[in-house]
C-alpha positions in Angstrom: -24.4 198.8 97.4 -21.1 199.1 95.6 -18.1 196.9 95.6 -16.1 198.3 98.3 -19.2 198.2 100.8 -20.0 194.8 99.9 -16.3 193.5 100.3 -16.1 195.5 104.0 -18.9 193.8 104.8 -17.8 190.3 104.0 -14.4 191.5 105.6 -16.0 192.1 108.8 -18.3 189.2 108.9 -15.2 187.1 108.6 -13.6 188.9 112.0 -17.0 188.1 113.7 -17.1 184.6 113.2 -13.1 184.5 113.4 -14.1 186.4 117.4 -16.6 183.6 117.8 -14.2 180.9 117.0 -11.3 182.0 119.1 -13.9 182.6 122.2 -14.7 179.2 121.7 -11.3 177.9 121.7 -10.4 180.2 124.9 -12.6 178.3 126.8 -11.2 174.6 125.5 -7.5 175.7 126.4 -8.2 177.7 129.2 -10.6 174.0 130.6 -6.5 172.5 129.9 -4.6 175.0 132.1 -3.8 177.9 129.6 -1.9 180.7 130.4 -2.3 183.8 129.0 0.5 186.3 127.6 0.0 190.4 126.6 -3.3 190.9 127.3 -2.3 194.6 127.7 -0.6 193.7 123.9 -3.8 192.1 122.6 -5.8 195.0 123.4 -3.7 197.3 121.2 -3.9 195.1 118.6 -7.7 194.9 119.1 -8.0 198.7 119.0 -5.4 199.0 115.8 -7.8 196.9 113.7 -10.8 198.5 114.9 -8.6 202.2 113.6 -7.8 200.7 110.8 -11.6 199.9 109.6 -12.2 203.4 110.3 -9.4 204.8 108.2 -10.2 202.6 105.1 -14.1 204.4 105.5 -12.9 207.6 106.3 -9.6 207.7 103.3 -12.6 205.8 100.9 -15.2 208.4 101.5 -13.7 211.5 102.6 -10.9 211.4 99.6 -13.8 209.8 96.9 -10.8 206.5 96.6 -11.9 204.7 93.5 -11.0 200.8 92.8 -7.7 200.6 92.0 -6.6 199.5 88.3 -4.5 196.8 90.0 -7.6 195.5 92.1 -7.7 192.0 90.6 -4.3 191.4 91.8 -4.5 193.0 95.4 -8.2 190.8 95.2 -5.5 187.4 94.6 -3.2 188.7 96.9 -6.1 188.6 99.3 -8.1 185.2 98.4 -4.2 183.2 98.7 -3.8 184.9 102.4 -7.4 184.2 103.4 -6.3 180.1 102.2 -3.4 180.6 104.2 -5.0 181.5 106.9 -7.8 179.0 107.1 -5.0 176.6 106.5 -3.6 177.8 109.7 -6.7 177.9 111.5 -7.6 174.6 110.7 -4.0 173.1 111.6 -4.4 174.2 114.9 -7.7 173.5 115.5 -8.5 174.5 119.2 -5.0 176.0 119.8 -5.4 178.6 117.2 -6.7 182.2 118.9 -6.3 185.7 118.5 -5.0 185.8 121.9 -1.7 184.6 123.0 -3.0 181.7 125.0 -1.1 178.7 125.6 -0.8 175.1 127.3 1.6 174.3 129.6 4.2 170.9 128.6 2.0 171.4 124.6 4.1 170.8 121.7 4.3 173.2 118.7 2.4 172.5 115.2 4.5 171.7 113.1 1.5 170.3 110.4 -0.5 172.2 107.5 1.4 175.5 106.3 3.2 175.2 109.8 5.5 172.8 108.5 7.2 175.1 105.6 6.4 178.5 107.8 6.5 179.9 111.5 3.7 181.8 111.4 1.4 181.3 108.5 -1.4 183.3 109.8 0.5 186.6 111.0 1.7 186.2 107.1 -2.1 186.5 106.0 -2.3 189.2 108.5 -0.1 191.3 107.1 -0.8 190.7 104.0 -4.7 191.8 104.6 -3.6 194.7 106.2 -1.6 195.9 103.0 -3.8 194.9 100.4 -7.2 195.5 101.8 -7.3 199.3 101.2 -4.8 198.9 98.4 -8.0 197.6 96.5 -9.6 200.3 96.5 -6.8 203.1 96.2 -6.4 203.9 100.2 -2.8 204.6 100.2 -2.3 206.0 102.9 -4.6 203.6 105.3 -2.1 201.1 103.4 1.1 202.4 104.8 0.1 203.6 108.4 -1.5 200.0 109.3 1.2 198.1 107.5 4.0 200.0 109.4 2.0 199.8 112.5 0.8 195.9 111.9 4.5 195.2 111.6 5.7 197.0 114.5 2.4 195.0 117.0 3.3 191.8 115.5 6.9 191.7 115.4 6.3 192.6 119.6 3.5 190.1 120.0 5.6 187.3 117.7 8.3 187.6 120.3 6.2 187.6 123.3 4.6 184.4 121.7 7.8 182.3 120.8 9.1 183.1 124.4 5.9 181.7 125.8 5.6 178.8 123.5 9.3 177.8 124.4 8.3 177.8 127.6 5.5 175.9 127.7 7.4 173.4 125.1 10.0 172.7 128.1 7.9 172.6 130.7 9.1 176.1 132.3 5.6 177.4 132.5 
């Protein structure tokens, strides 16, 4: 098995257990009165990462992309966002989700990377999505989910800060 099969594997594995822990923490915020926002949204978002896996297979297969002579900085690029993102995970502990769930009269996290950045993990996000298939010379899998992952998440970061201001004043 070569490196780019290896490294989508460990890729997806991650998402898996990243699924697991978010179902798990649904069902803790939803127990404390949650309210969900955009499920319509998160759906999308859902089926633009699934697209995107396929892409990277179909642009690394179908046009023979070889590793890229810049890999072992794209690979850096892509261990610091995975840190950040754990870092984010682990500052919000139960409140952290890939849905837009959220507690009514909660205050924000303003601990771990959340105190020098608003959103730490979309940051990791969007840095994944550009330098996964960078790696392995997928340039244009690079550039449709980059411009696409920036158009869902500027929506969905919106949609969140209005809920979160809410929910921060007691409106929900």
């Amino acid at each position: 098995m070569n490196a780019f099969w290896i490294f989508l594997l460990f890729v997806i594995l991650q998402r898996i257990v990243e699924l697991a822990i978010a179902k798990r923490n649904e069902r803790i915020v939803r127990a404390k009165g949650a309210i969900e926002f955009d499920k319509k949204g998160y759906k999308v978002i859902v089926a633009m990462h699934v697209a995107f896996f396929i892409s990277l297979i179909l642009e690394k297969v179908f046009l023979e992309r070889g590793l890229n002579s810049l890999w072992i900085f794209f690979v850096t690029l892509f261990v610091l966002a995975q840190f950040l993102r754990y870092w984010a995970i682990s500052s919000l502990g139960a409140y952290w989700n890939t849905r837009v769930l959220v507690v009514p009269n909660s205050k924000l996290v303003t601990s771990g990377p959340y105190e020098y950045l608003r959103h730490p993990n979309y940051i990791a996000v969007i840095t994944e999505i550009a330098v996964i298939p960078l790696i392995f010379s997928c340039y244009i899998t690079a550039v449709v989910f980059t411009f696409l992952n920036l158009i869902l998440l500027r929506r969905r970061i919106k949609i969140e800060e209005e809920a979160l201001q809410r929910a921060s004043t007691g409106l929900l």
